[in-house]
N, C-alpha and C positions, 0 to 999 in steps of 0.2 A: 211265347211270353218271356221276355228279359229275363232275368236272373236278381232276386232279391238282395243279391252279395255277389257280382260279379268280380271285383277286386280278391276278397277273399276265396272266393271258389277256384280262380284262376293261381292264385298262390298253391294252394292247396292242391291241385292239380299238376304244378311245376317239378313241385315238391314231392311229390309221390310215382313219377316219372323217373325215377334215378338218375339226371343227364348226370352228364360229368362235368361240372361246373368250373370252364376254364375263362371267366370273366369276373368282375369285380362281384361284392365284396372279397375283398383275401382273405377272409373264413371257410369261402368254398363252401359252406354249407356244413361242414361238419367241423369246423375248426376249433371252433366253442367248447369246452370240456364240462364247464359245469353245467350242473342239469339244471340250475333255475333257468338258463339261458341258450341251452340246446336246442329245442325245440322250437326258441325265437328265431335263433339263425337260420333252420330249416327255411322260415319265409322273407328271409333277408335279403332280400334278390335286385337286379339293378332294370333296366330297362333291354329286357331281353324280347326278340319277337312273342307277341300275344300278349305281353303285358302290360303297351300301353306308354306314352311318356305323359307324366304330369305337365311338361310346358308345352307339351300342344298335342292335348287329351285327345283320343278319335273312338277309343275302346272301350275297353273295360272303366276306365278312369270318368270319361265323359259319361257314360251310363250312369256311374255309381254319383255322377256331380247332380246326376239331374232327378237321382233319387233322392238325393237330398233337399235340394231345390222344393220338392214336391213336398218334402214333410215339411219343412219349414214356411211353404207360402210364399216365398223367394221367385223372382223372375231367375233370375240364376247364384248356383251358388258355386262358390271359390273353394277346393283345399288349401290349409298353409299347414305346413308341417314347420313352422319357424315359431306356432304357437299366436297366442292374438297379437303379438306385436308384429307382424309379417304385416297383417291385415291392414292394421292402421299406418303404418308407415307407407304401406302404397296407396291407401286414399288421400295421404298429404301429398303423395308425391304424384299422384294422376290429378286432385282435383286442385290443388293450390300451386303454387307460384313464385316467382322471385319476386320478393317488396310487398304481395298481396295480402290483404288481412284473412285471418282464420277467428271467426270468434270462438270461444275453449273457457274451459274454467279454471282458474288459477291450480285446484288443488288436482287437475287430469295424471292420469299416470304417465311414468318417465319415457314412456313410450310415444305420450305425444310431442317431449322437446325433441325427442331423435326425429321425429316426423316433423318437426319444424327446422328442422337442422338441412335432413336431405332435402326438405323442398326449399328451404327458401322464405317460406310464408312470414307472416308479423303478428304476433297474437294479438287480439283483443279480447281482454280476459273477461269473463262473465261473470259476476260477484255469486259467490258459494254461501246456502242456507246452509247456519251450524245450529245445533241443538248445544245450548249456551251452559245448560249444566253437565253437560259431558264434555265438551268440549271438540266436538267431531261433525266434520263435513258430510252435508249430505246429499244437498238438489239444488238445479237451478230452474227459474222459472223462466215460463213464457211473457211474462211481464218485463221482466230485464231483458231478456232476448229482441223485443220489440224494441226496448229504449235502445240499443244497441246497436241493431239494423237502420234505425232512424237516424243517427250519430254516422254511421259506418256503413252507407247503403252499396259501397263498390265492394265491401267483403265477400267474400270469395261462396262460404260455408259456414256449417254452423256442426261443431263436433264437440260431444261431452259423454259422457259416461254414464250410463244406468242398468242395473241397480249400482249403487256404491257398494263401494266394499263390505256395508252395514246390512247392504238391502236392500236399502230404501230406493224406490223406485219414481222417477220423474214424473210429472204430469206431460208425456209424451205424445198425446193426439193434441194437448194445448200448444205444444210447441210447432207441432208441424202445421195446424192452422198460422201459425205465425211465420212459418219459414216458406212458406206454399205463398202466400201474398206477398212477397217480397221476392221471388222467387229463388229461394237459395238451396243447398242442398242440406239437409237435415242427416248427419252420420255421427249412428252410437257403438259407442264401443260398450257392448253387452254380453263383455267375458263373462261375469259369473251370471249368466239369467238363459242359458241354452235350455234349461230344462223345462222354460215358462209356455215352451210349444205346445206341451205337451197334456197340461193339465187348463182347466179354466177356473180352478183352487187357487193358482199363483198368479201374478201378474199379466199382463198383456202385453205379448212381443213386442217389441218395438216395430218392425217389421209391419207388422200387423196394425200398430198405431198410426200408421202414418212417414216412419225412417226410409228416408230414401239408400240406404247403406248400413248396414246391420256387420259388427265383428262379433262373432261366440269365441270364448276358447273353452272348445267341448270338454277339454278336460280337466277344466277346473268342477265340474258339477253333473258328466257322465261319464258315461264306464271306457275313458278313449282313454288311451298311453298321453303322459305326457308330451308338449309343444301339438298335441292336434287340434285344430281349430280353423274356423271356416269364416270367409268373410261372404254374406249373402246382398245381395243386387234388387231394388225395386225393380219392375216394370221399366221405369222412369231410366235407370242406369244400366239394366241386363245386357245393353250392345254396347256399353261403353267399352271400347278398346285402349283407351288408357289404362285404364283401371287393372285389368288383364295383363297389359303387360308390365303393369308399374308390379303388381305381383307377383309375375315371371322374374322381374329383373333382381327381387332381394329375395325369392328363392332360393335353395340349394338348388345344384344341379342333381345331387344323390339323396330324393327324397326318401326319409324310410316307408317301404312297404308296408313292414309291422303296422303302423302309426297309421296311413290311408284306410289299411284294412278293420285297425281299432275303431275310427270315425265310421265304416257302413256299417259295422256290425254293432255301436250302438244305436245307429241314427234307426236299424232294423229290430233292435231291442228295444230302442223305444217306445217305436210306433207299436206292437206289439203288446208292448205291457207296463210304458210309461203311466197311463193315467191311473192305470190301480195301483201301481206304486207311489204313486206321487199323493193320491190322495191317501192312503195307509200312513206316508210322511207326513203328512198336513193333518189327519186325525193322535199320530204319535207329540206333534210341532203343540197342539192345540191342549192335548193333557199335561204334558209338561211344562211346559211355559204357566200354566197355574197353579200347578204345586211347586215350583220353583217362588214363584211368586209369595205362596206362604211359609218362601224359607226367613225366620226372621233374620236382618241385617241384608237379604240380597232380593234384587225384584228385575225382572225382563222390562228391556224398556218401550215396549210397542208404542204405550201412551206417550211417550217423550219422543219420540221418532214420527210420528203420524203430526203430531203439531206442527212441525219443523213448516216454516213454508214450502212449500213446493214437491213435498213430501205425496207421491199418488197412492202407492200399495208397500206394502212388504214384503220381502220373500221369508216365506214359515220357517226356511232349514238353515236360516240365518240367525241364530240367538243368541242376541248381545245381555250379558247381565253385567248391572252395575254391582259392585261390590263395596259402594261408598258408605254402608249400613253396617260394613266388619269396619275389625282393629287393624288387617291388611291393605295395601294397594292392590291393582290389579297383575301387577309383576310377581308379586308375593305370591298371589292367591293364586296364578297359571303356575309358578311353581311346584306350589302345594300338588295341585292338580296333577303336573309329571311327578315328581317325588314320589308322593306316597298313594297316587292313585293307578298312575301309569294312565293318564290321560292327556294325552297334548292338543290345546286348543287351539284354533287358525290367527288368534291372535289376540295378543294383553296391554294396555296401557294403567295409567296411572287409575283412571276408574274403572274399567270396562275389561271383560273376558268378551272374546267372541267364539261360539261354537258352529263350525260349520257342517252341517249334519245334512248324510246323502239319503238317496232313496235304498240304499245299501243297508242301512241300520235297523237296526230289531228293536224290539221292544226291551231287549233287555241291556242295548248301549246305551238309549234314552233313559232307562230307570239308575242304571250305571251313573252315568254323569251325574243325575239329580242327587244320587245318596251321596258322590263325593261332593258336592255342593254344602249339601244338609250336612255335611260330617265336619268338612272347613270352617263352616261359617259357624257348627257348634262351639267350638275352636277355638276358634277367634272373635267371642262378643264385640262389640263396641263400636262405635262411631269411626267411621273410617276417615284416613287419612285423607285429606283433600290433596289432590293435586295442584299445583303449581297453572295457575290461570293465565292460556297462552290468549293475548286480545291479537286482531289482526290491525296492520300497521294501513295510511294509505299506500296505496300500489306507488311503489316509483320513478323516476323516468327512467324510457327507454330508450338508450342512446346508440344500441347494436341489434340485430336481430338476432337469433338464437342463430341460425348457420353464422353469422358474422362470427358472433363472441365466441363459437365453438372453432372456427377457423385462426380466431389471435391468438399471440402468445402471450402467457399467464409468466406472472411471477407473486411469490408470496413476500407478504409484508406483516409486521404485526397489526393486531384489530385496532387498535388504536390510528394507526398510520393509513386507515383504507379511507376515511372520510373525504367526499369528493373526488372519487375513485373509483374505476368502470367494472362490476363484479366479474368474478371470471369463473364463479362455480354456485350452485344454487345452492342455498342454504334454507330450511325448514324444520321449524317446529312441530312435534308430534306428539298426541294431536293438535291442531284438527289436521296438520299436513299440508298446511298452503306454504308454498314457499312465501319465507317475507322477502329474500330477494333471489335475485333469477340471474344467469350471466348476461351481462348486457346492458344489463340496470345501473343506476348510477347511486351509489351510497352515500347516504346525509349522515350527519351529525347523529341523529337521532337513531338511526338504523344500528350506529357503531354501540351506539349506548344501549338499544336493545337488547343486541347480539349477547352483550357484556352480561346484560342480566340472566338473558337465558343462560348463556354460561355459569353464573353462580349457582342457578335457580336450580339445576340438576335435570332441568329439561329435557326432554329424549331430543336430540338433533339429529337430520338428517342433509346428506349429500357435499357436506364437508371435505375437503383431504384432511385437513385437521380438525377430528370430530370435539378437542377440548374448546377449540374457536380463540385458544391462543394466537392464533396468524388468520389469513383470511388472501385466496388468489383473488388479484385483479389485473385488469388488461390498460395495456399502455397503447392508445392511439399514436399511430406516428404523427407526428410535429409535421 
């Protein structure tokens, strides 16, 4: 019978062998002084006999791919030790093409322009459901999807993200009914939702929906080291050898070990003892979120997330609270939170805290959080601050493709002087986080005046070189 941890058992075996380690890493295995990190380099090892190479698995590595594979329901499953953006950038660059369309959703992470960059591809962007009083991106539907493929039936694929950063998770078997008749390939990037294997409390795998192409990055939401993360293969793609090697080719050559061996030993902790931990999370998810709720001035927004169109489930250990009920914003109030709780949340905007809470927490970080909630908000009575109401702009033309405009050379002008002008860095307001323009794009009049307001307005900006938005890069076509 295999070995439930063959990656790890063989480390561990290497390791307790004494060789004399006259190959890479130059730590030798004991080079490392401090003890937080001694005992990591003991398994720090390079592609020695018995261990296996990740770019053309045969061993240990291939065993431990297909024990995964099995937990996840995966035709095959991929290591990336480059973390989820490994994953996506080789299915732009196995399944799309130079000039070909990618339909995506304007607000995708920055992962998908590098993946539109090295392939090639053209986006057509898919309109992003926001929940209008928060002001944050959430789902797209299978109803846009369809108008879209109808419009654009030689597109290549169909690639978006779920859950969002929020949670909220897509109506995912509706869309693959839509991309299955058309016949296109349906690929989610489902970094934070690894754990939804595990439990039938949480969402429904994509994977399992109907995704012909599934990225996790395990370690955003299981117990794996940092950059480990797995891209999983339908049926439909498990023999694709693009794909394989489009993976191989933006891999390291010097994968870390550690990081292989973190990913079986959770994917083995999992299975083990994921659903009674997951459902323990989801009964801790389920009492606080309602005594949260009757903290006066602060309430969880399930209700305002589940409206959103296109909106299917929520993941529980996702809890966004508004904070629009205090005398704070949400910068203030995560503040507060580090300051004088010693609590730091995954993340704060002008309304919203978001707490991301693992199977790892007790009963007493859950009660924890809630009393620095209840202690804030005592604090701070009053009608909170509205933020600055970011609307979305229409999309504008695209006169370069994301590899083009990344290939030109930029030069900065002030904002005033970009009007009519080929952008040459994406600029986005946060939230909801859609860019209003993308390099490539061409700048109106109105864009300039936008820009101008967000600028006074105090707006969070992102992806700027000049985050004031006093200047702005643009690309010069040659003549």
């Amino acid at each position: 019978m295999p070995q439930a941890t063959p990656i790890y058992s063989a480390l561990k075996a290497y390791a307790g062998k004494d060789f004399l380690r006259l190959h890479m890493p130059g730590h030798a295995g004991k080079g490392i002084k401090q003890q937080e990190l001694s005992a990591f380099a003991s398994l720090d090892v390079t592609e020695v006999p018995g261990l296996d190479d990740l770019h053309l698995p045969a061993g240990i590595i291939q065993q431990s791919q297909e024990l995964l594979a099995r937990a996840f329901a995966a035709g095959d499953s991929c290591f990336l030790v480059n973390g989820a953006t490994e994953g996506i950038h080789a299915l732009f660059l196995a399944l799309g093409s130079e000039g070909k369309k990618i339909l995506l959703p304007r607000n995708a992470h920055r992962s998908f322009y590098g993946g539109m960059v090295l392939s090639g591809a053209m986006p057509v962007y898919i309109p992003v459901q926001t929940e209008p009083g928060l002001g944050i991106a959430l789902a797209v539907t299978a109803e846009d999807i369809d108008r879209l493929l109808r419009r654009n039936p030689e597109a290549e694929a169909v690639f978006f993200a779920s859950p969002s950063y929020y949670g909220t998770t897509c109506d995912i078997a509706a869309i693959a009914a839509v991309t299955r008749t058309w016949g296109k390939n349906l690929l989610v990037d489902e970094a934070h939702g690894a754990h939804f294997s595990f439990s039938k409390l949480y969402p429904q795998p994509a994977l399992r929906s109907g995704a012909d192409a599934v990225v996790n990055g395990l370690h955003k939401t299981l117990p794996v080291l940092n950059q480990g993360a797995v891209l999983h293969l339908s049926a439909s793609l498990a023999d694709n050898s693009r794909i394989r090697k489009a993976a191989s080719l933006l891999a390291t050559t010097s994968p870390s070990y550690p990081v292989l061996a973190s990913i079986e030993l959770a994917r083995q902790f999992m299975e083990e003892n994921g659903e009674s931990l997951l459902e323990r999370a989801y009964e801790f998810s389920r009492h606080y979120r309602c005594q949260i709720n009757h903290i006066t001035g602060l309430k969880t927004c399930e209700q305002e997330l589940r409206e959103v169109t296109g909106v299917a489930q929520l993941d529980p250990l996702k809890v966004l609270v508004s904070v629009q009920g205090t005398a704070l914003n949400g910068y203030q109030f995560a503040s507060q939170l580090r300051d004088k709780h010693r609590i730091q949340v995954e993340l704060e905007d002008s309304n919203v805290i978001l707490a991301m809470f693992s199977i790892f927490h007790e009963a007493q970080d859950w009660k924890r959080f809630y009393q620095a909630l209840e202690d804030i908000a005592y604090s701070y009575p009053g009608q909170g601050r509205k933020s600055v109401k970011v609307e979305l702009n229409p999309l504008p033309p695209m006169l370069l493709s994301p590899r083009q405009a990344f290939m030109a050379p930029c030069r900065r002008v002030a904002l005033k002087d970009g009007v009519n002008q080929i952008a040459g860095e994406m600029i986005a307001a946060y939230p909801p986080g859609i860019p209003c323009i993308l390099p490539g794009e061409l700048i109106s009049r109105e864009m300039i005046d936008y820009l101008a307001y967000l600028s006074r307005s105090g707006a969070r900006i992102q992806g700027p070189e000049d985050a004031a938005l006093n200047y702005i890069n643009i690309i010069d076509l040659p003549s």
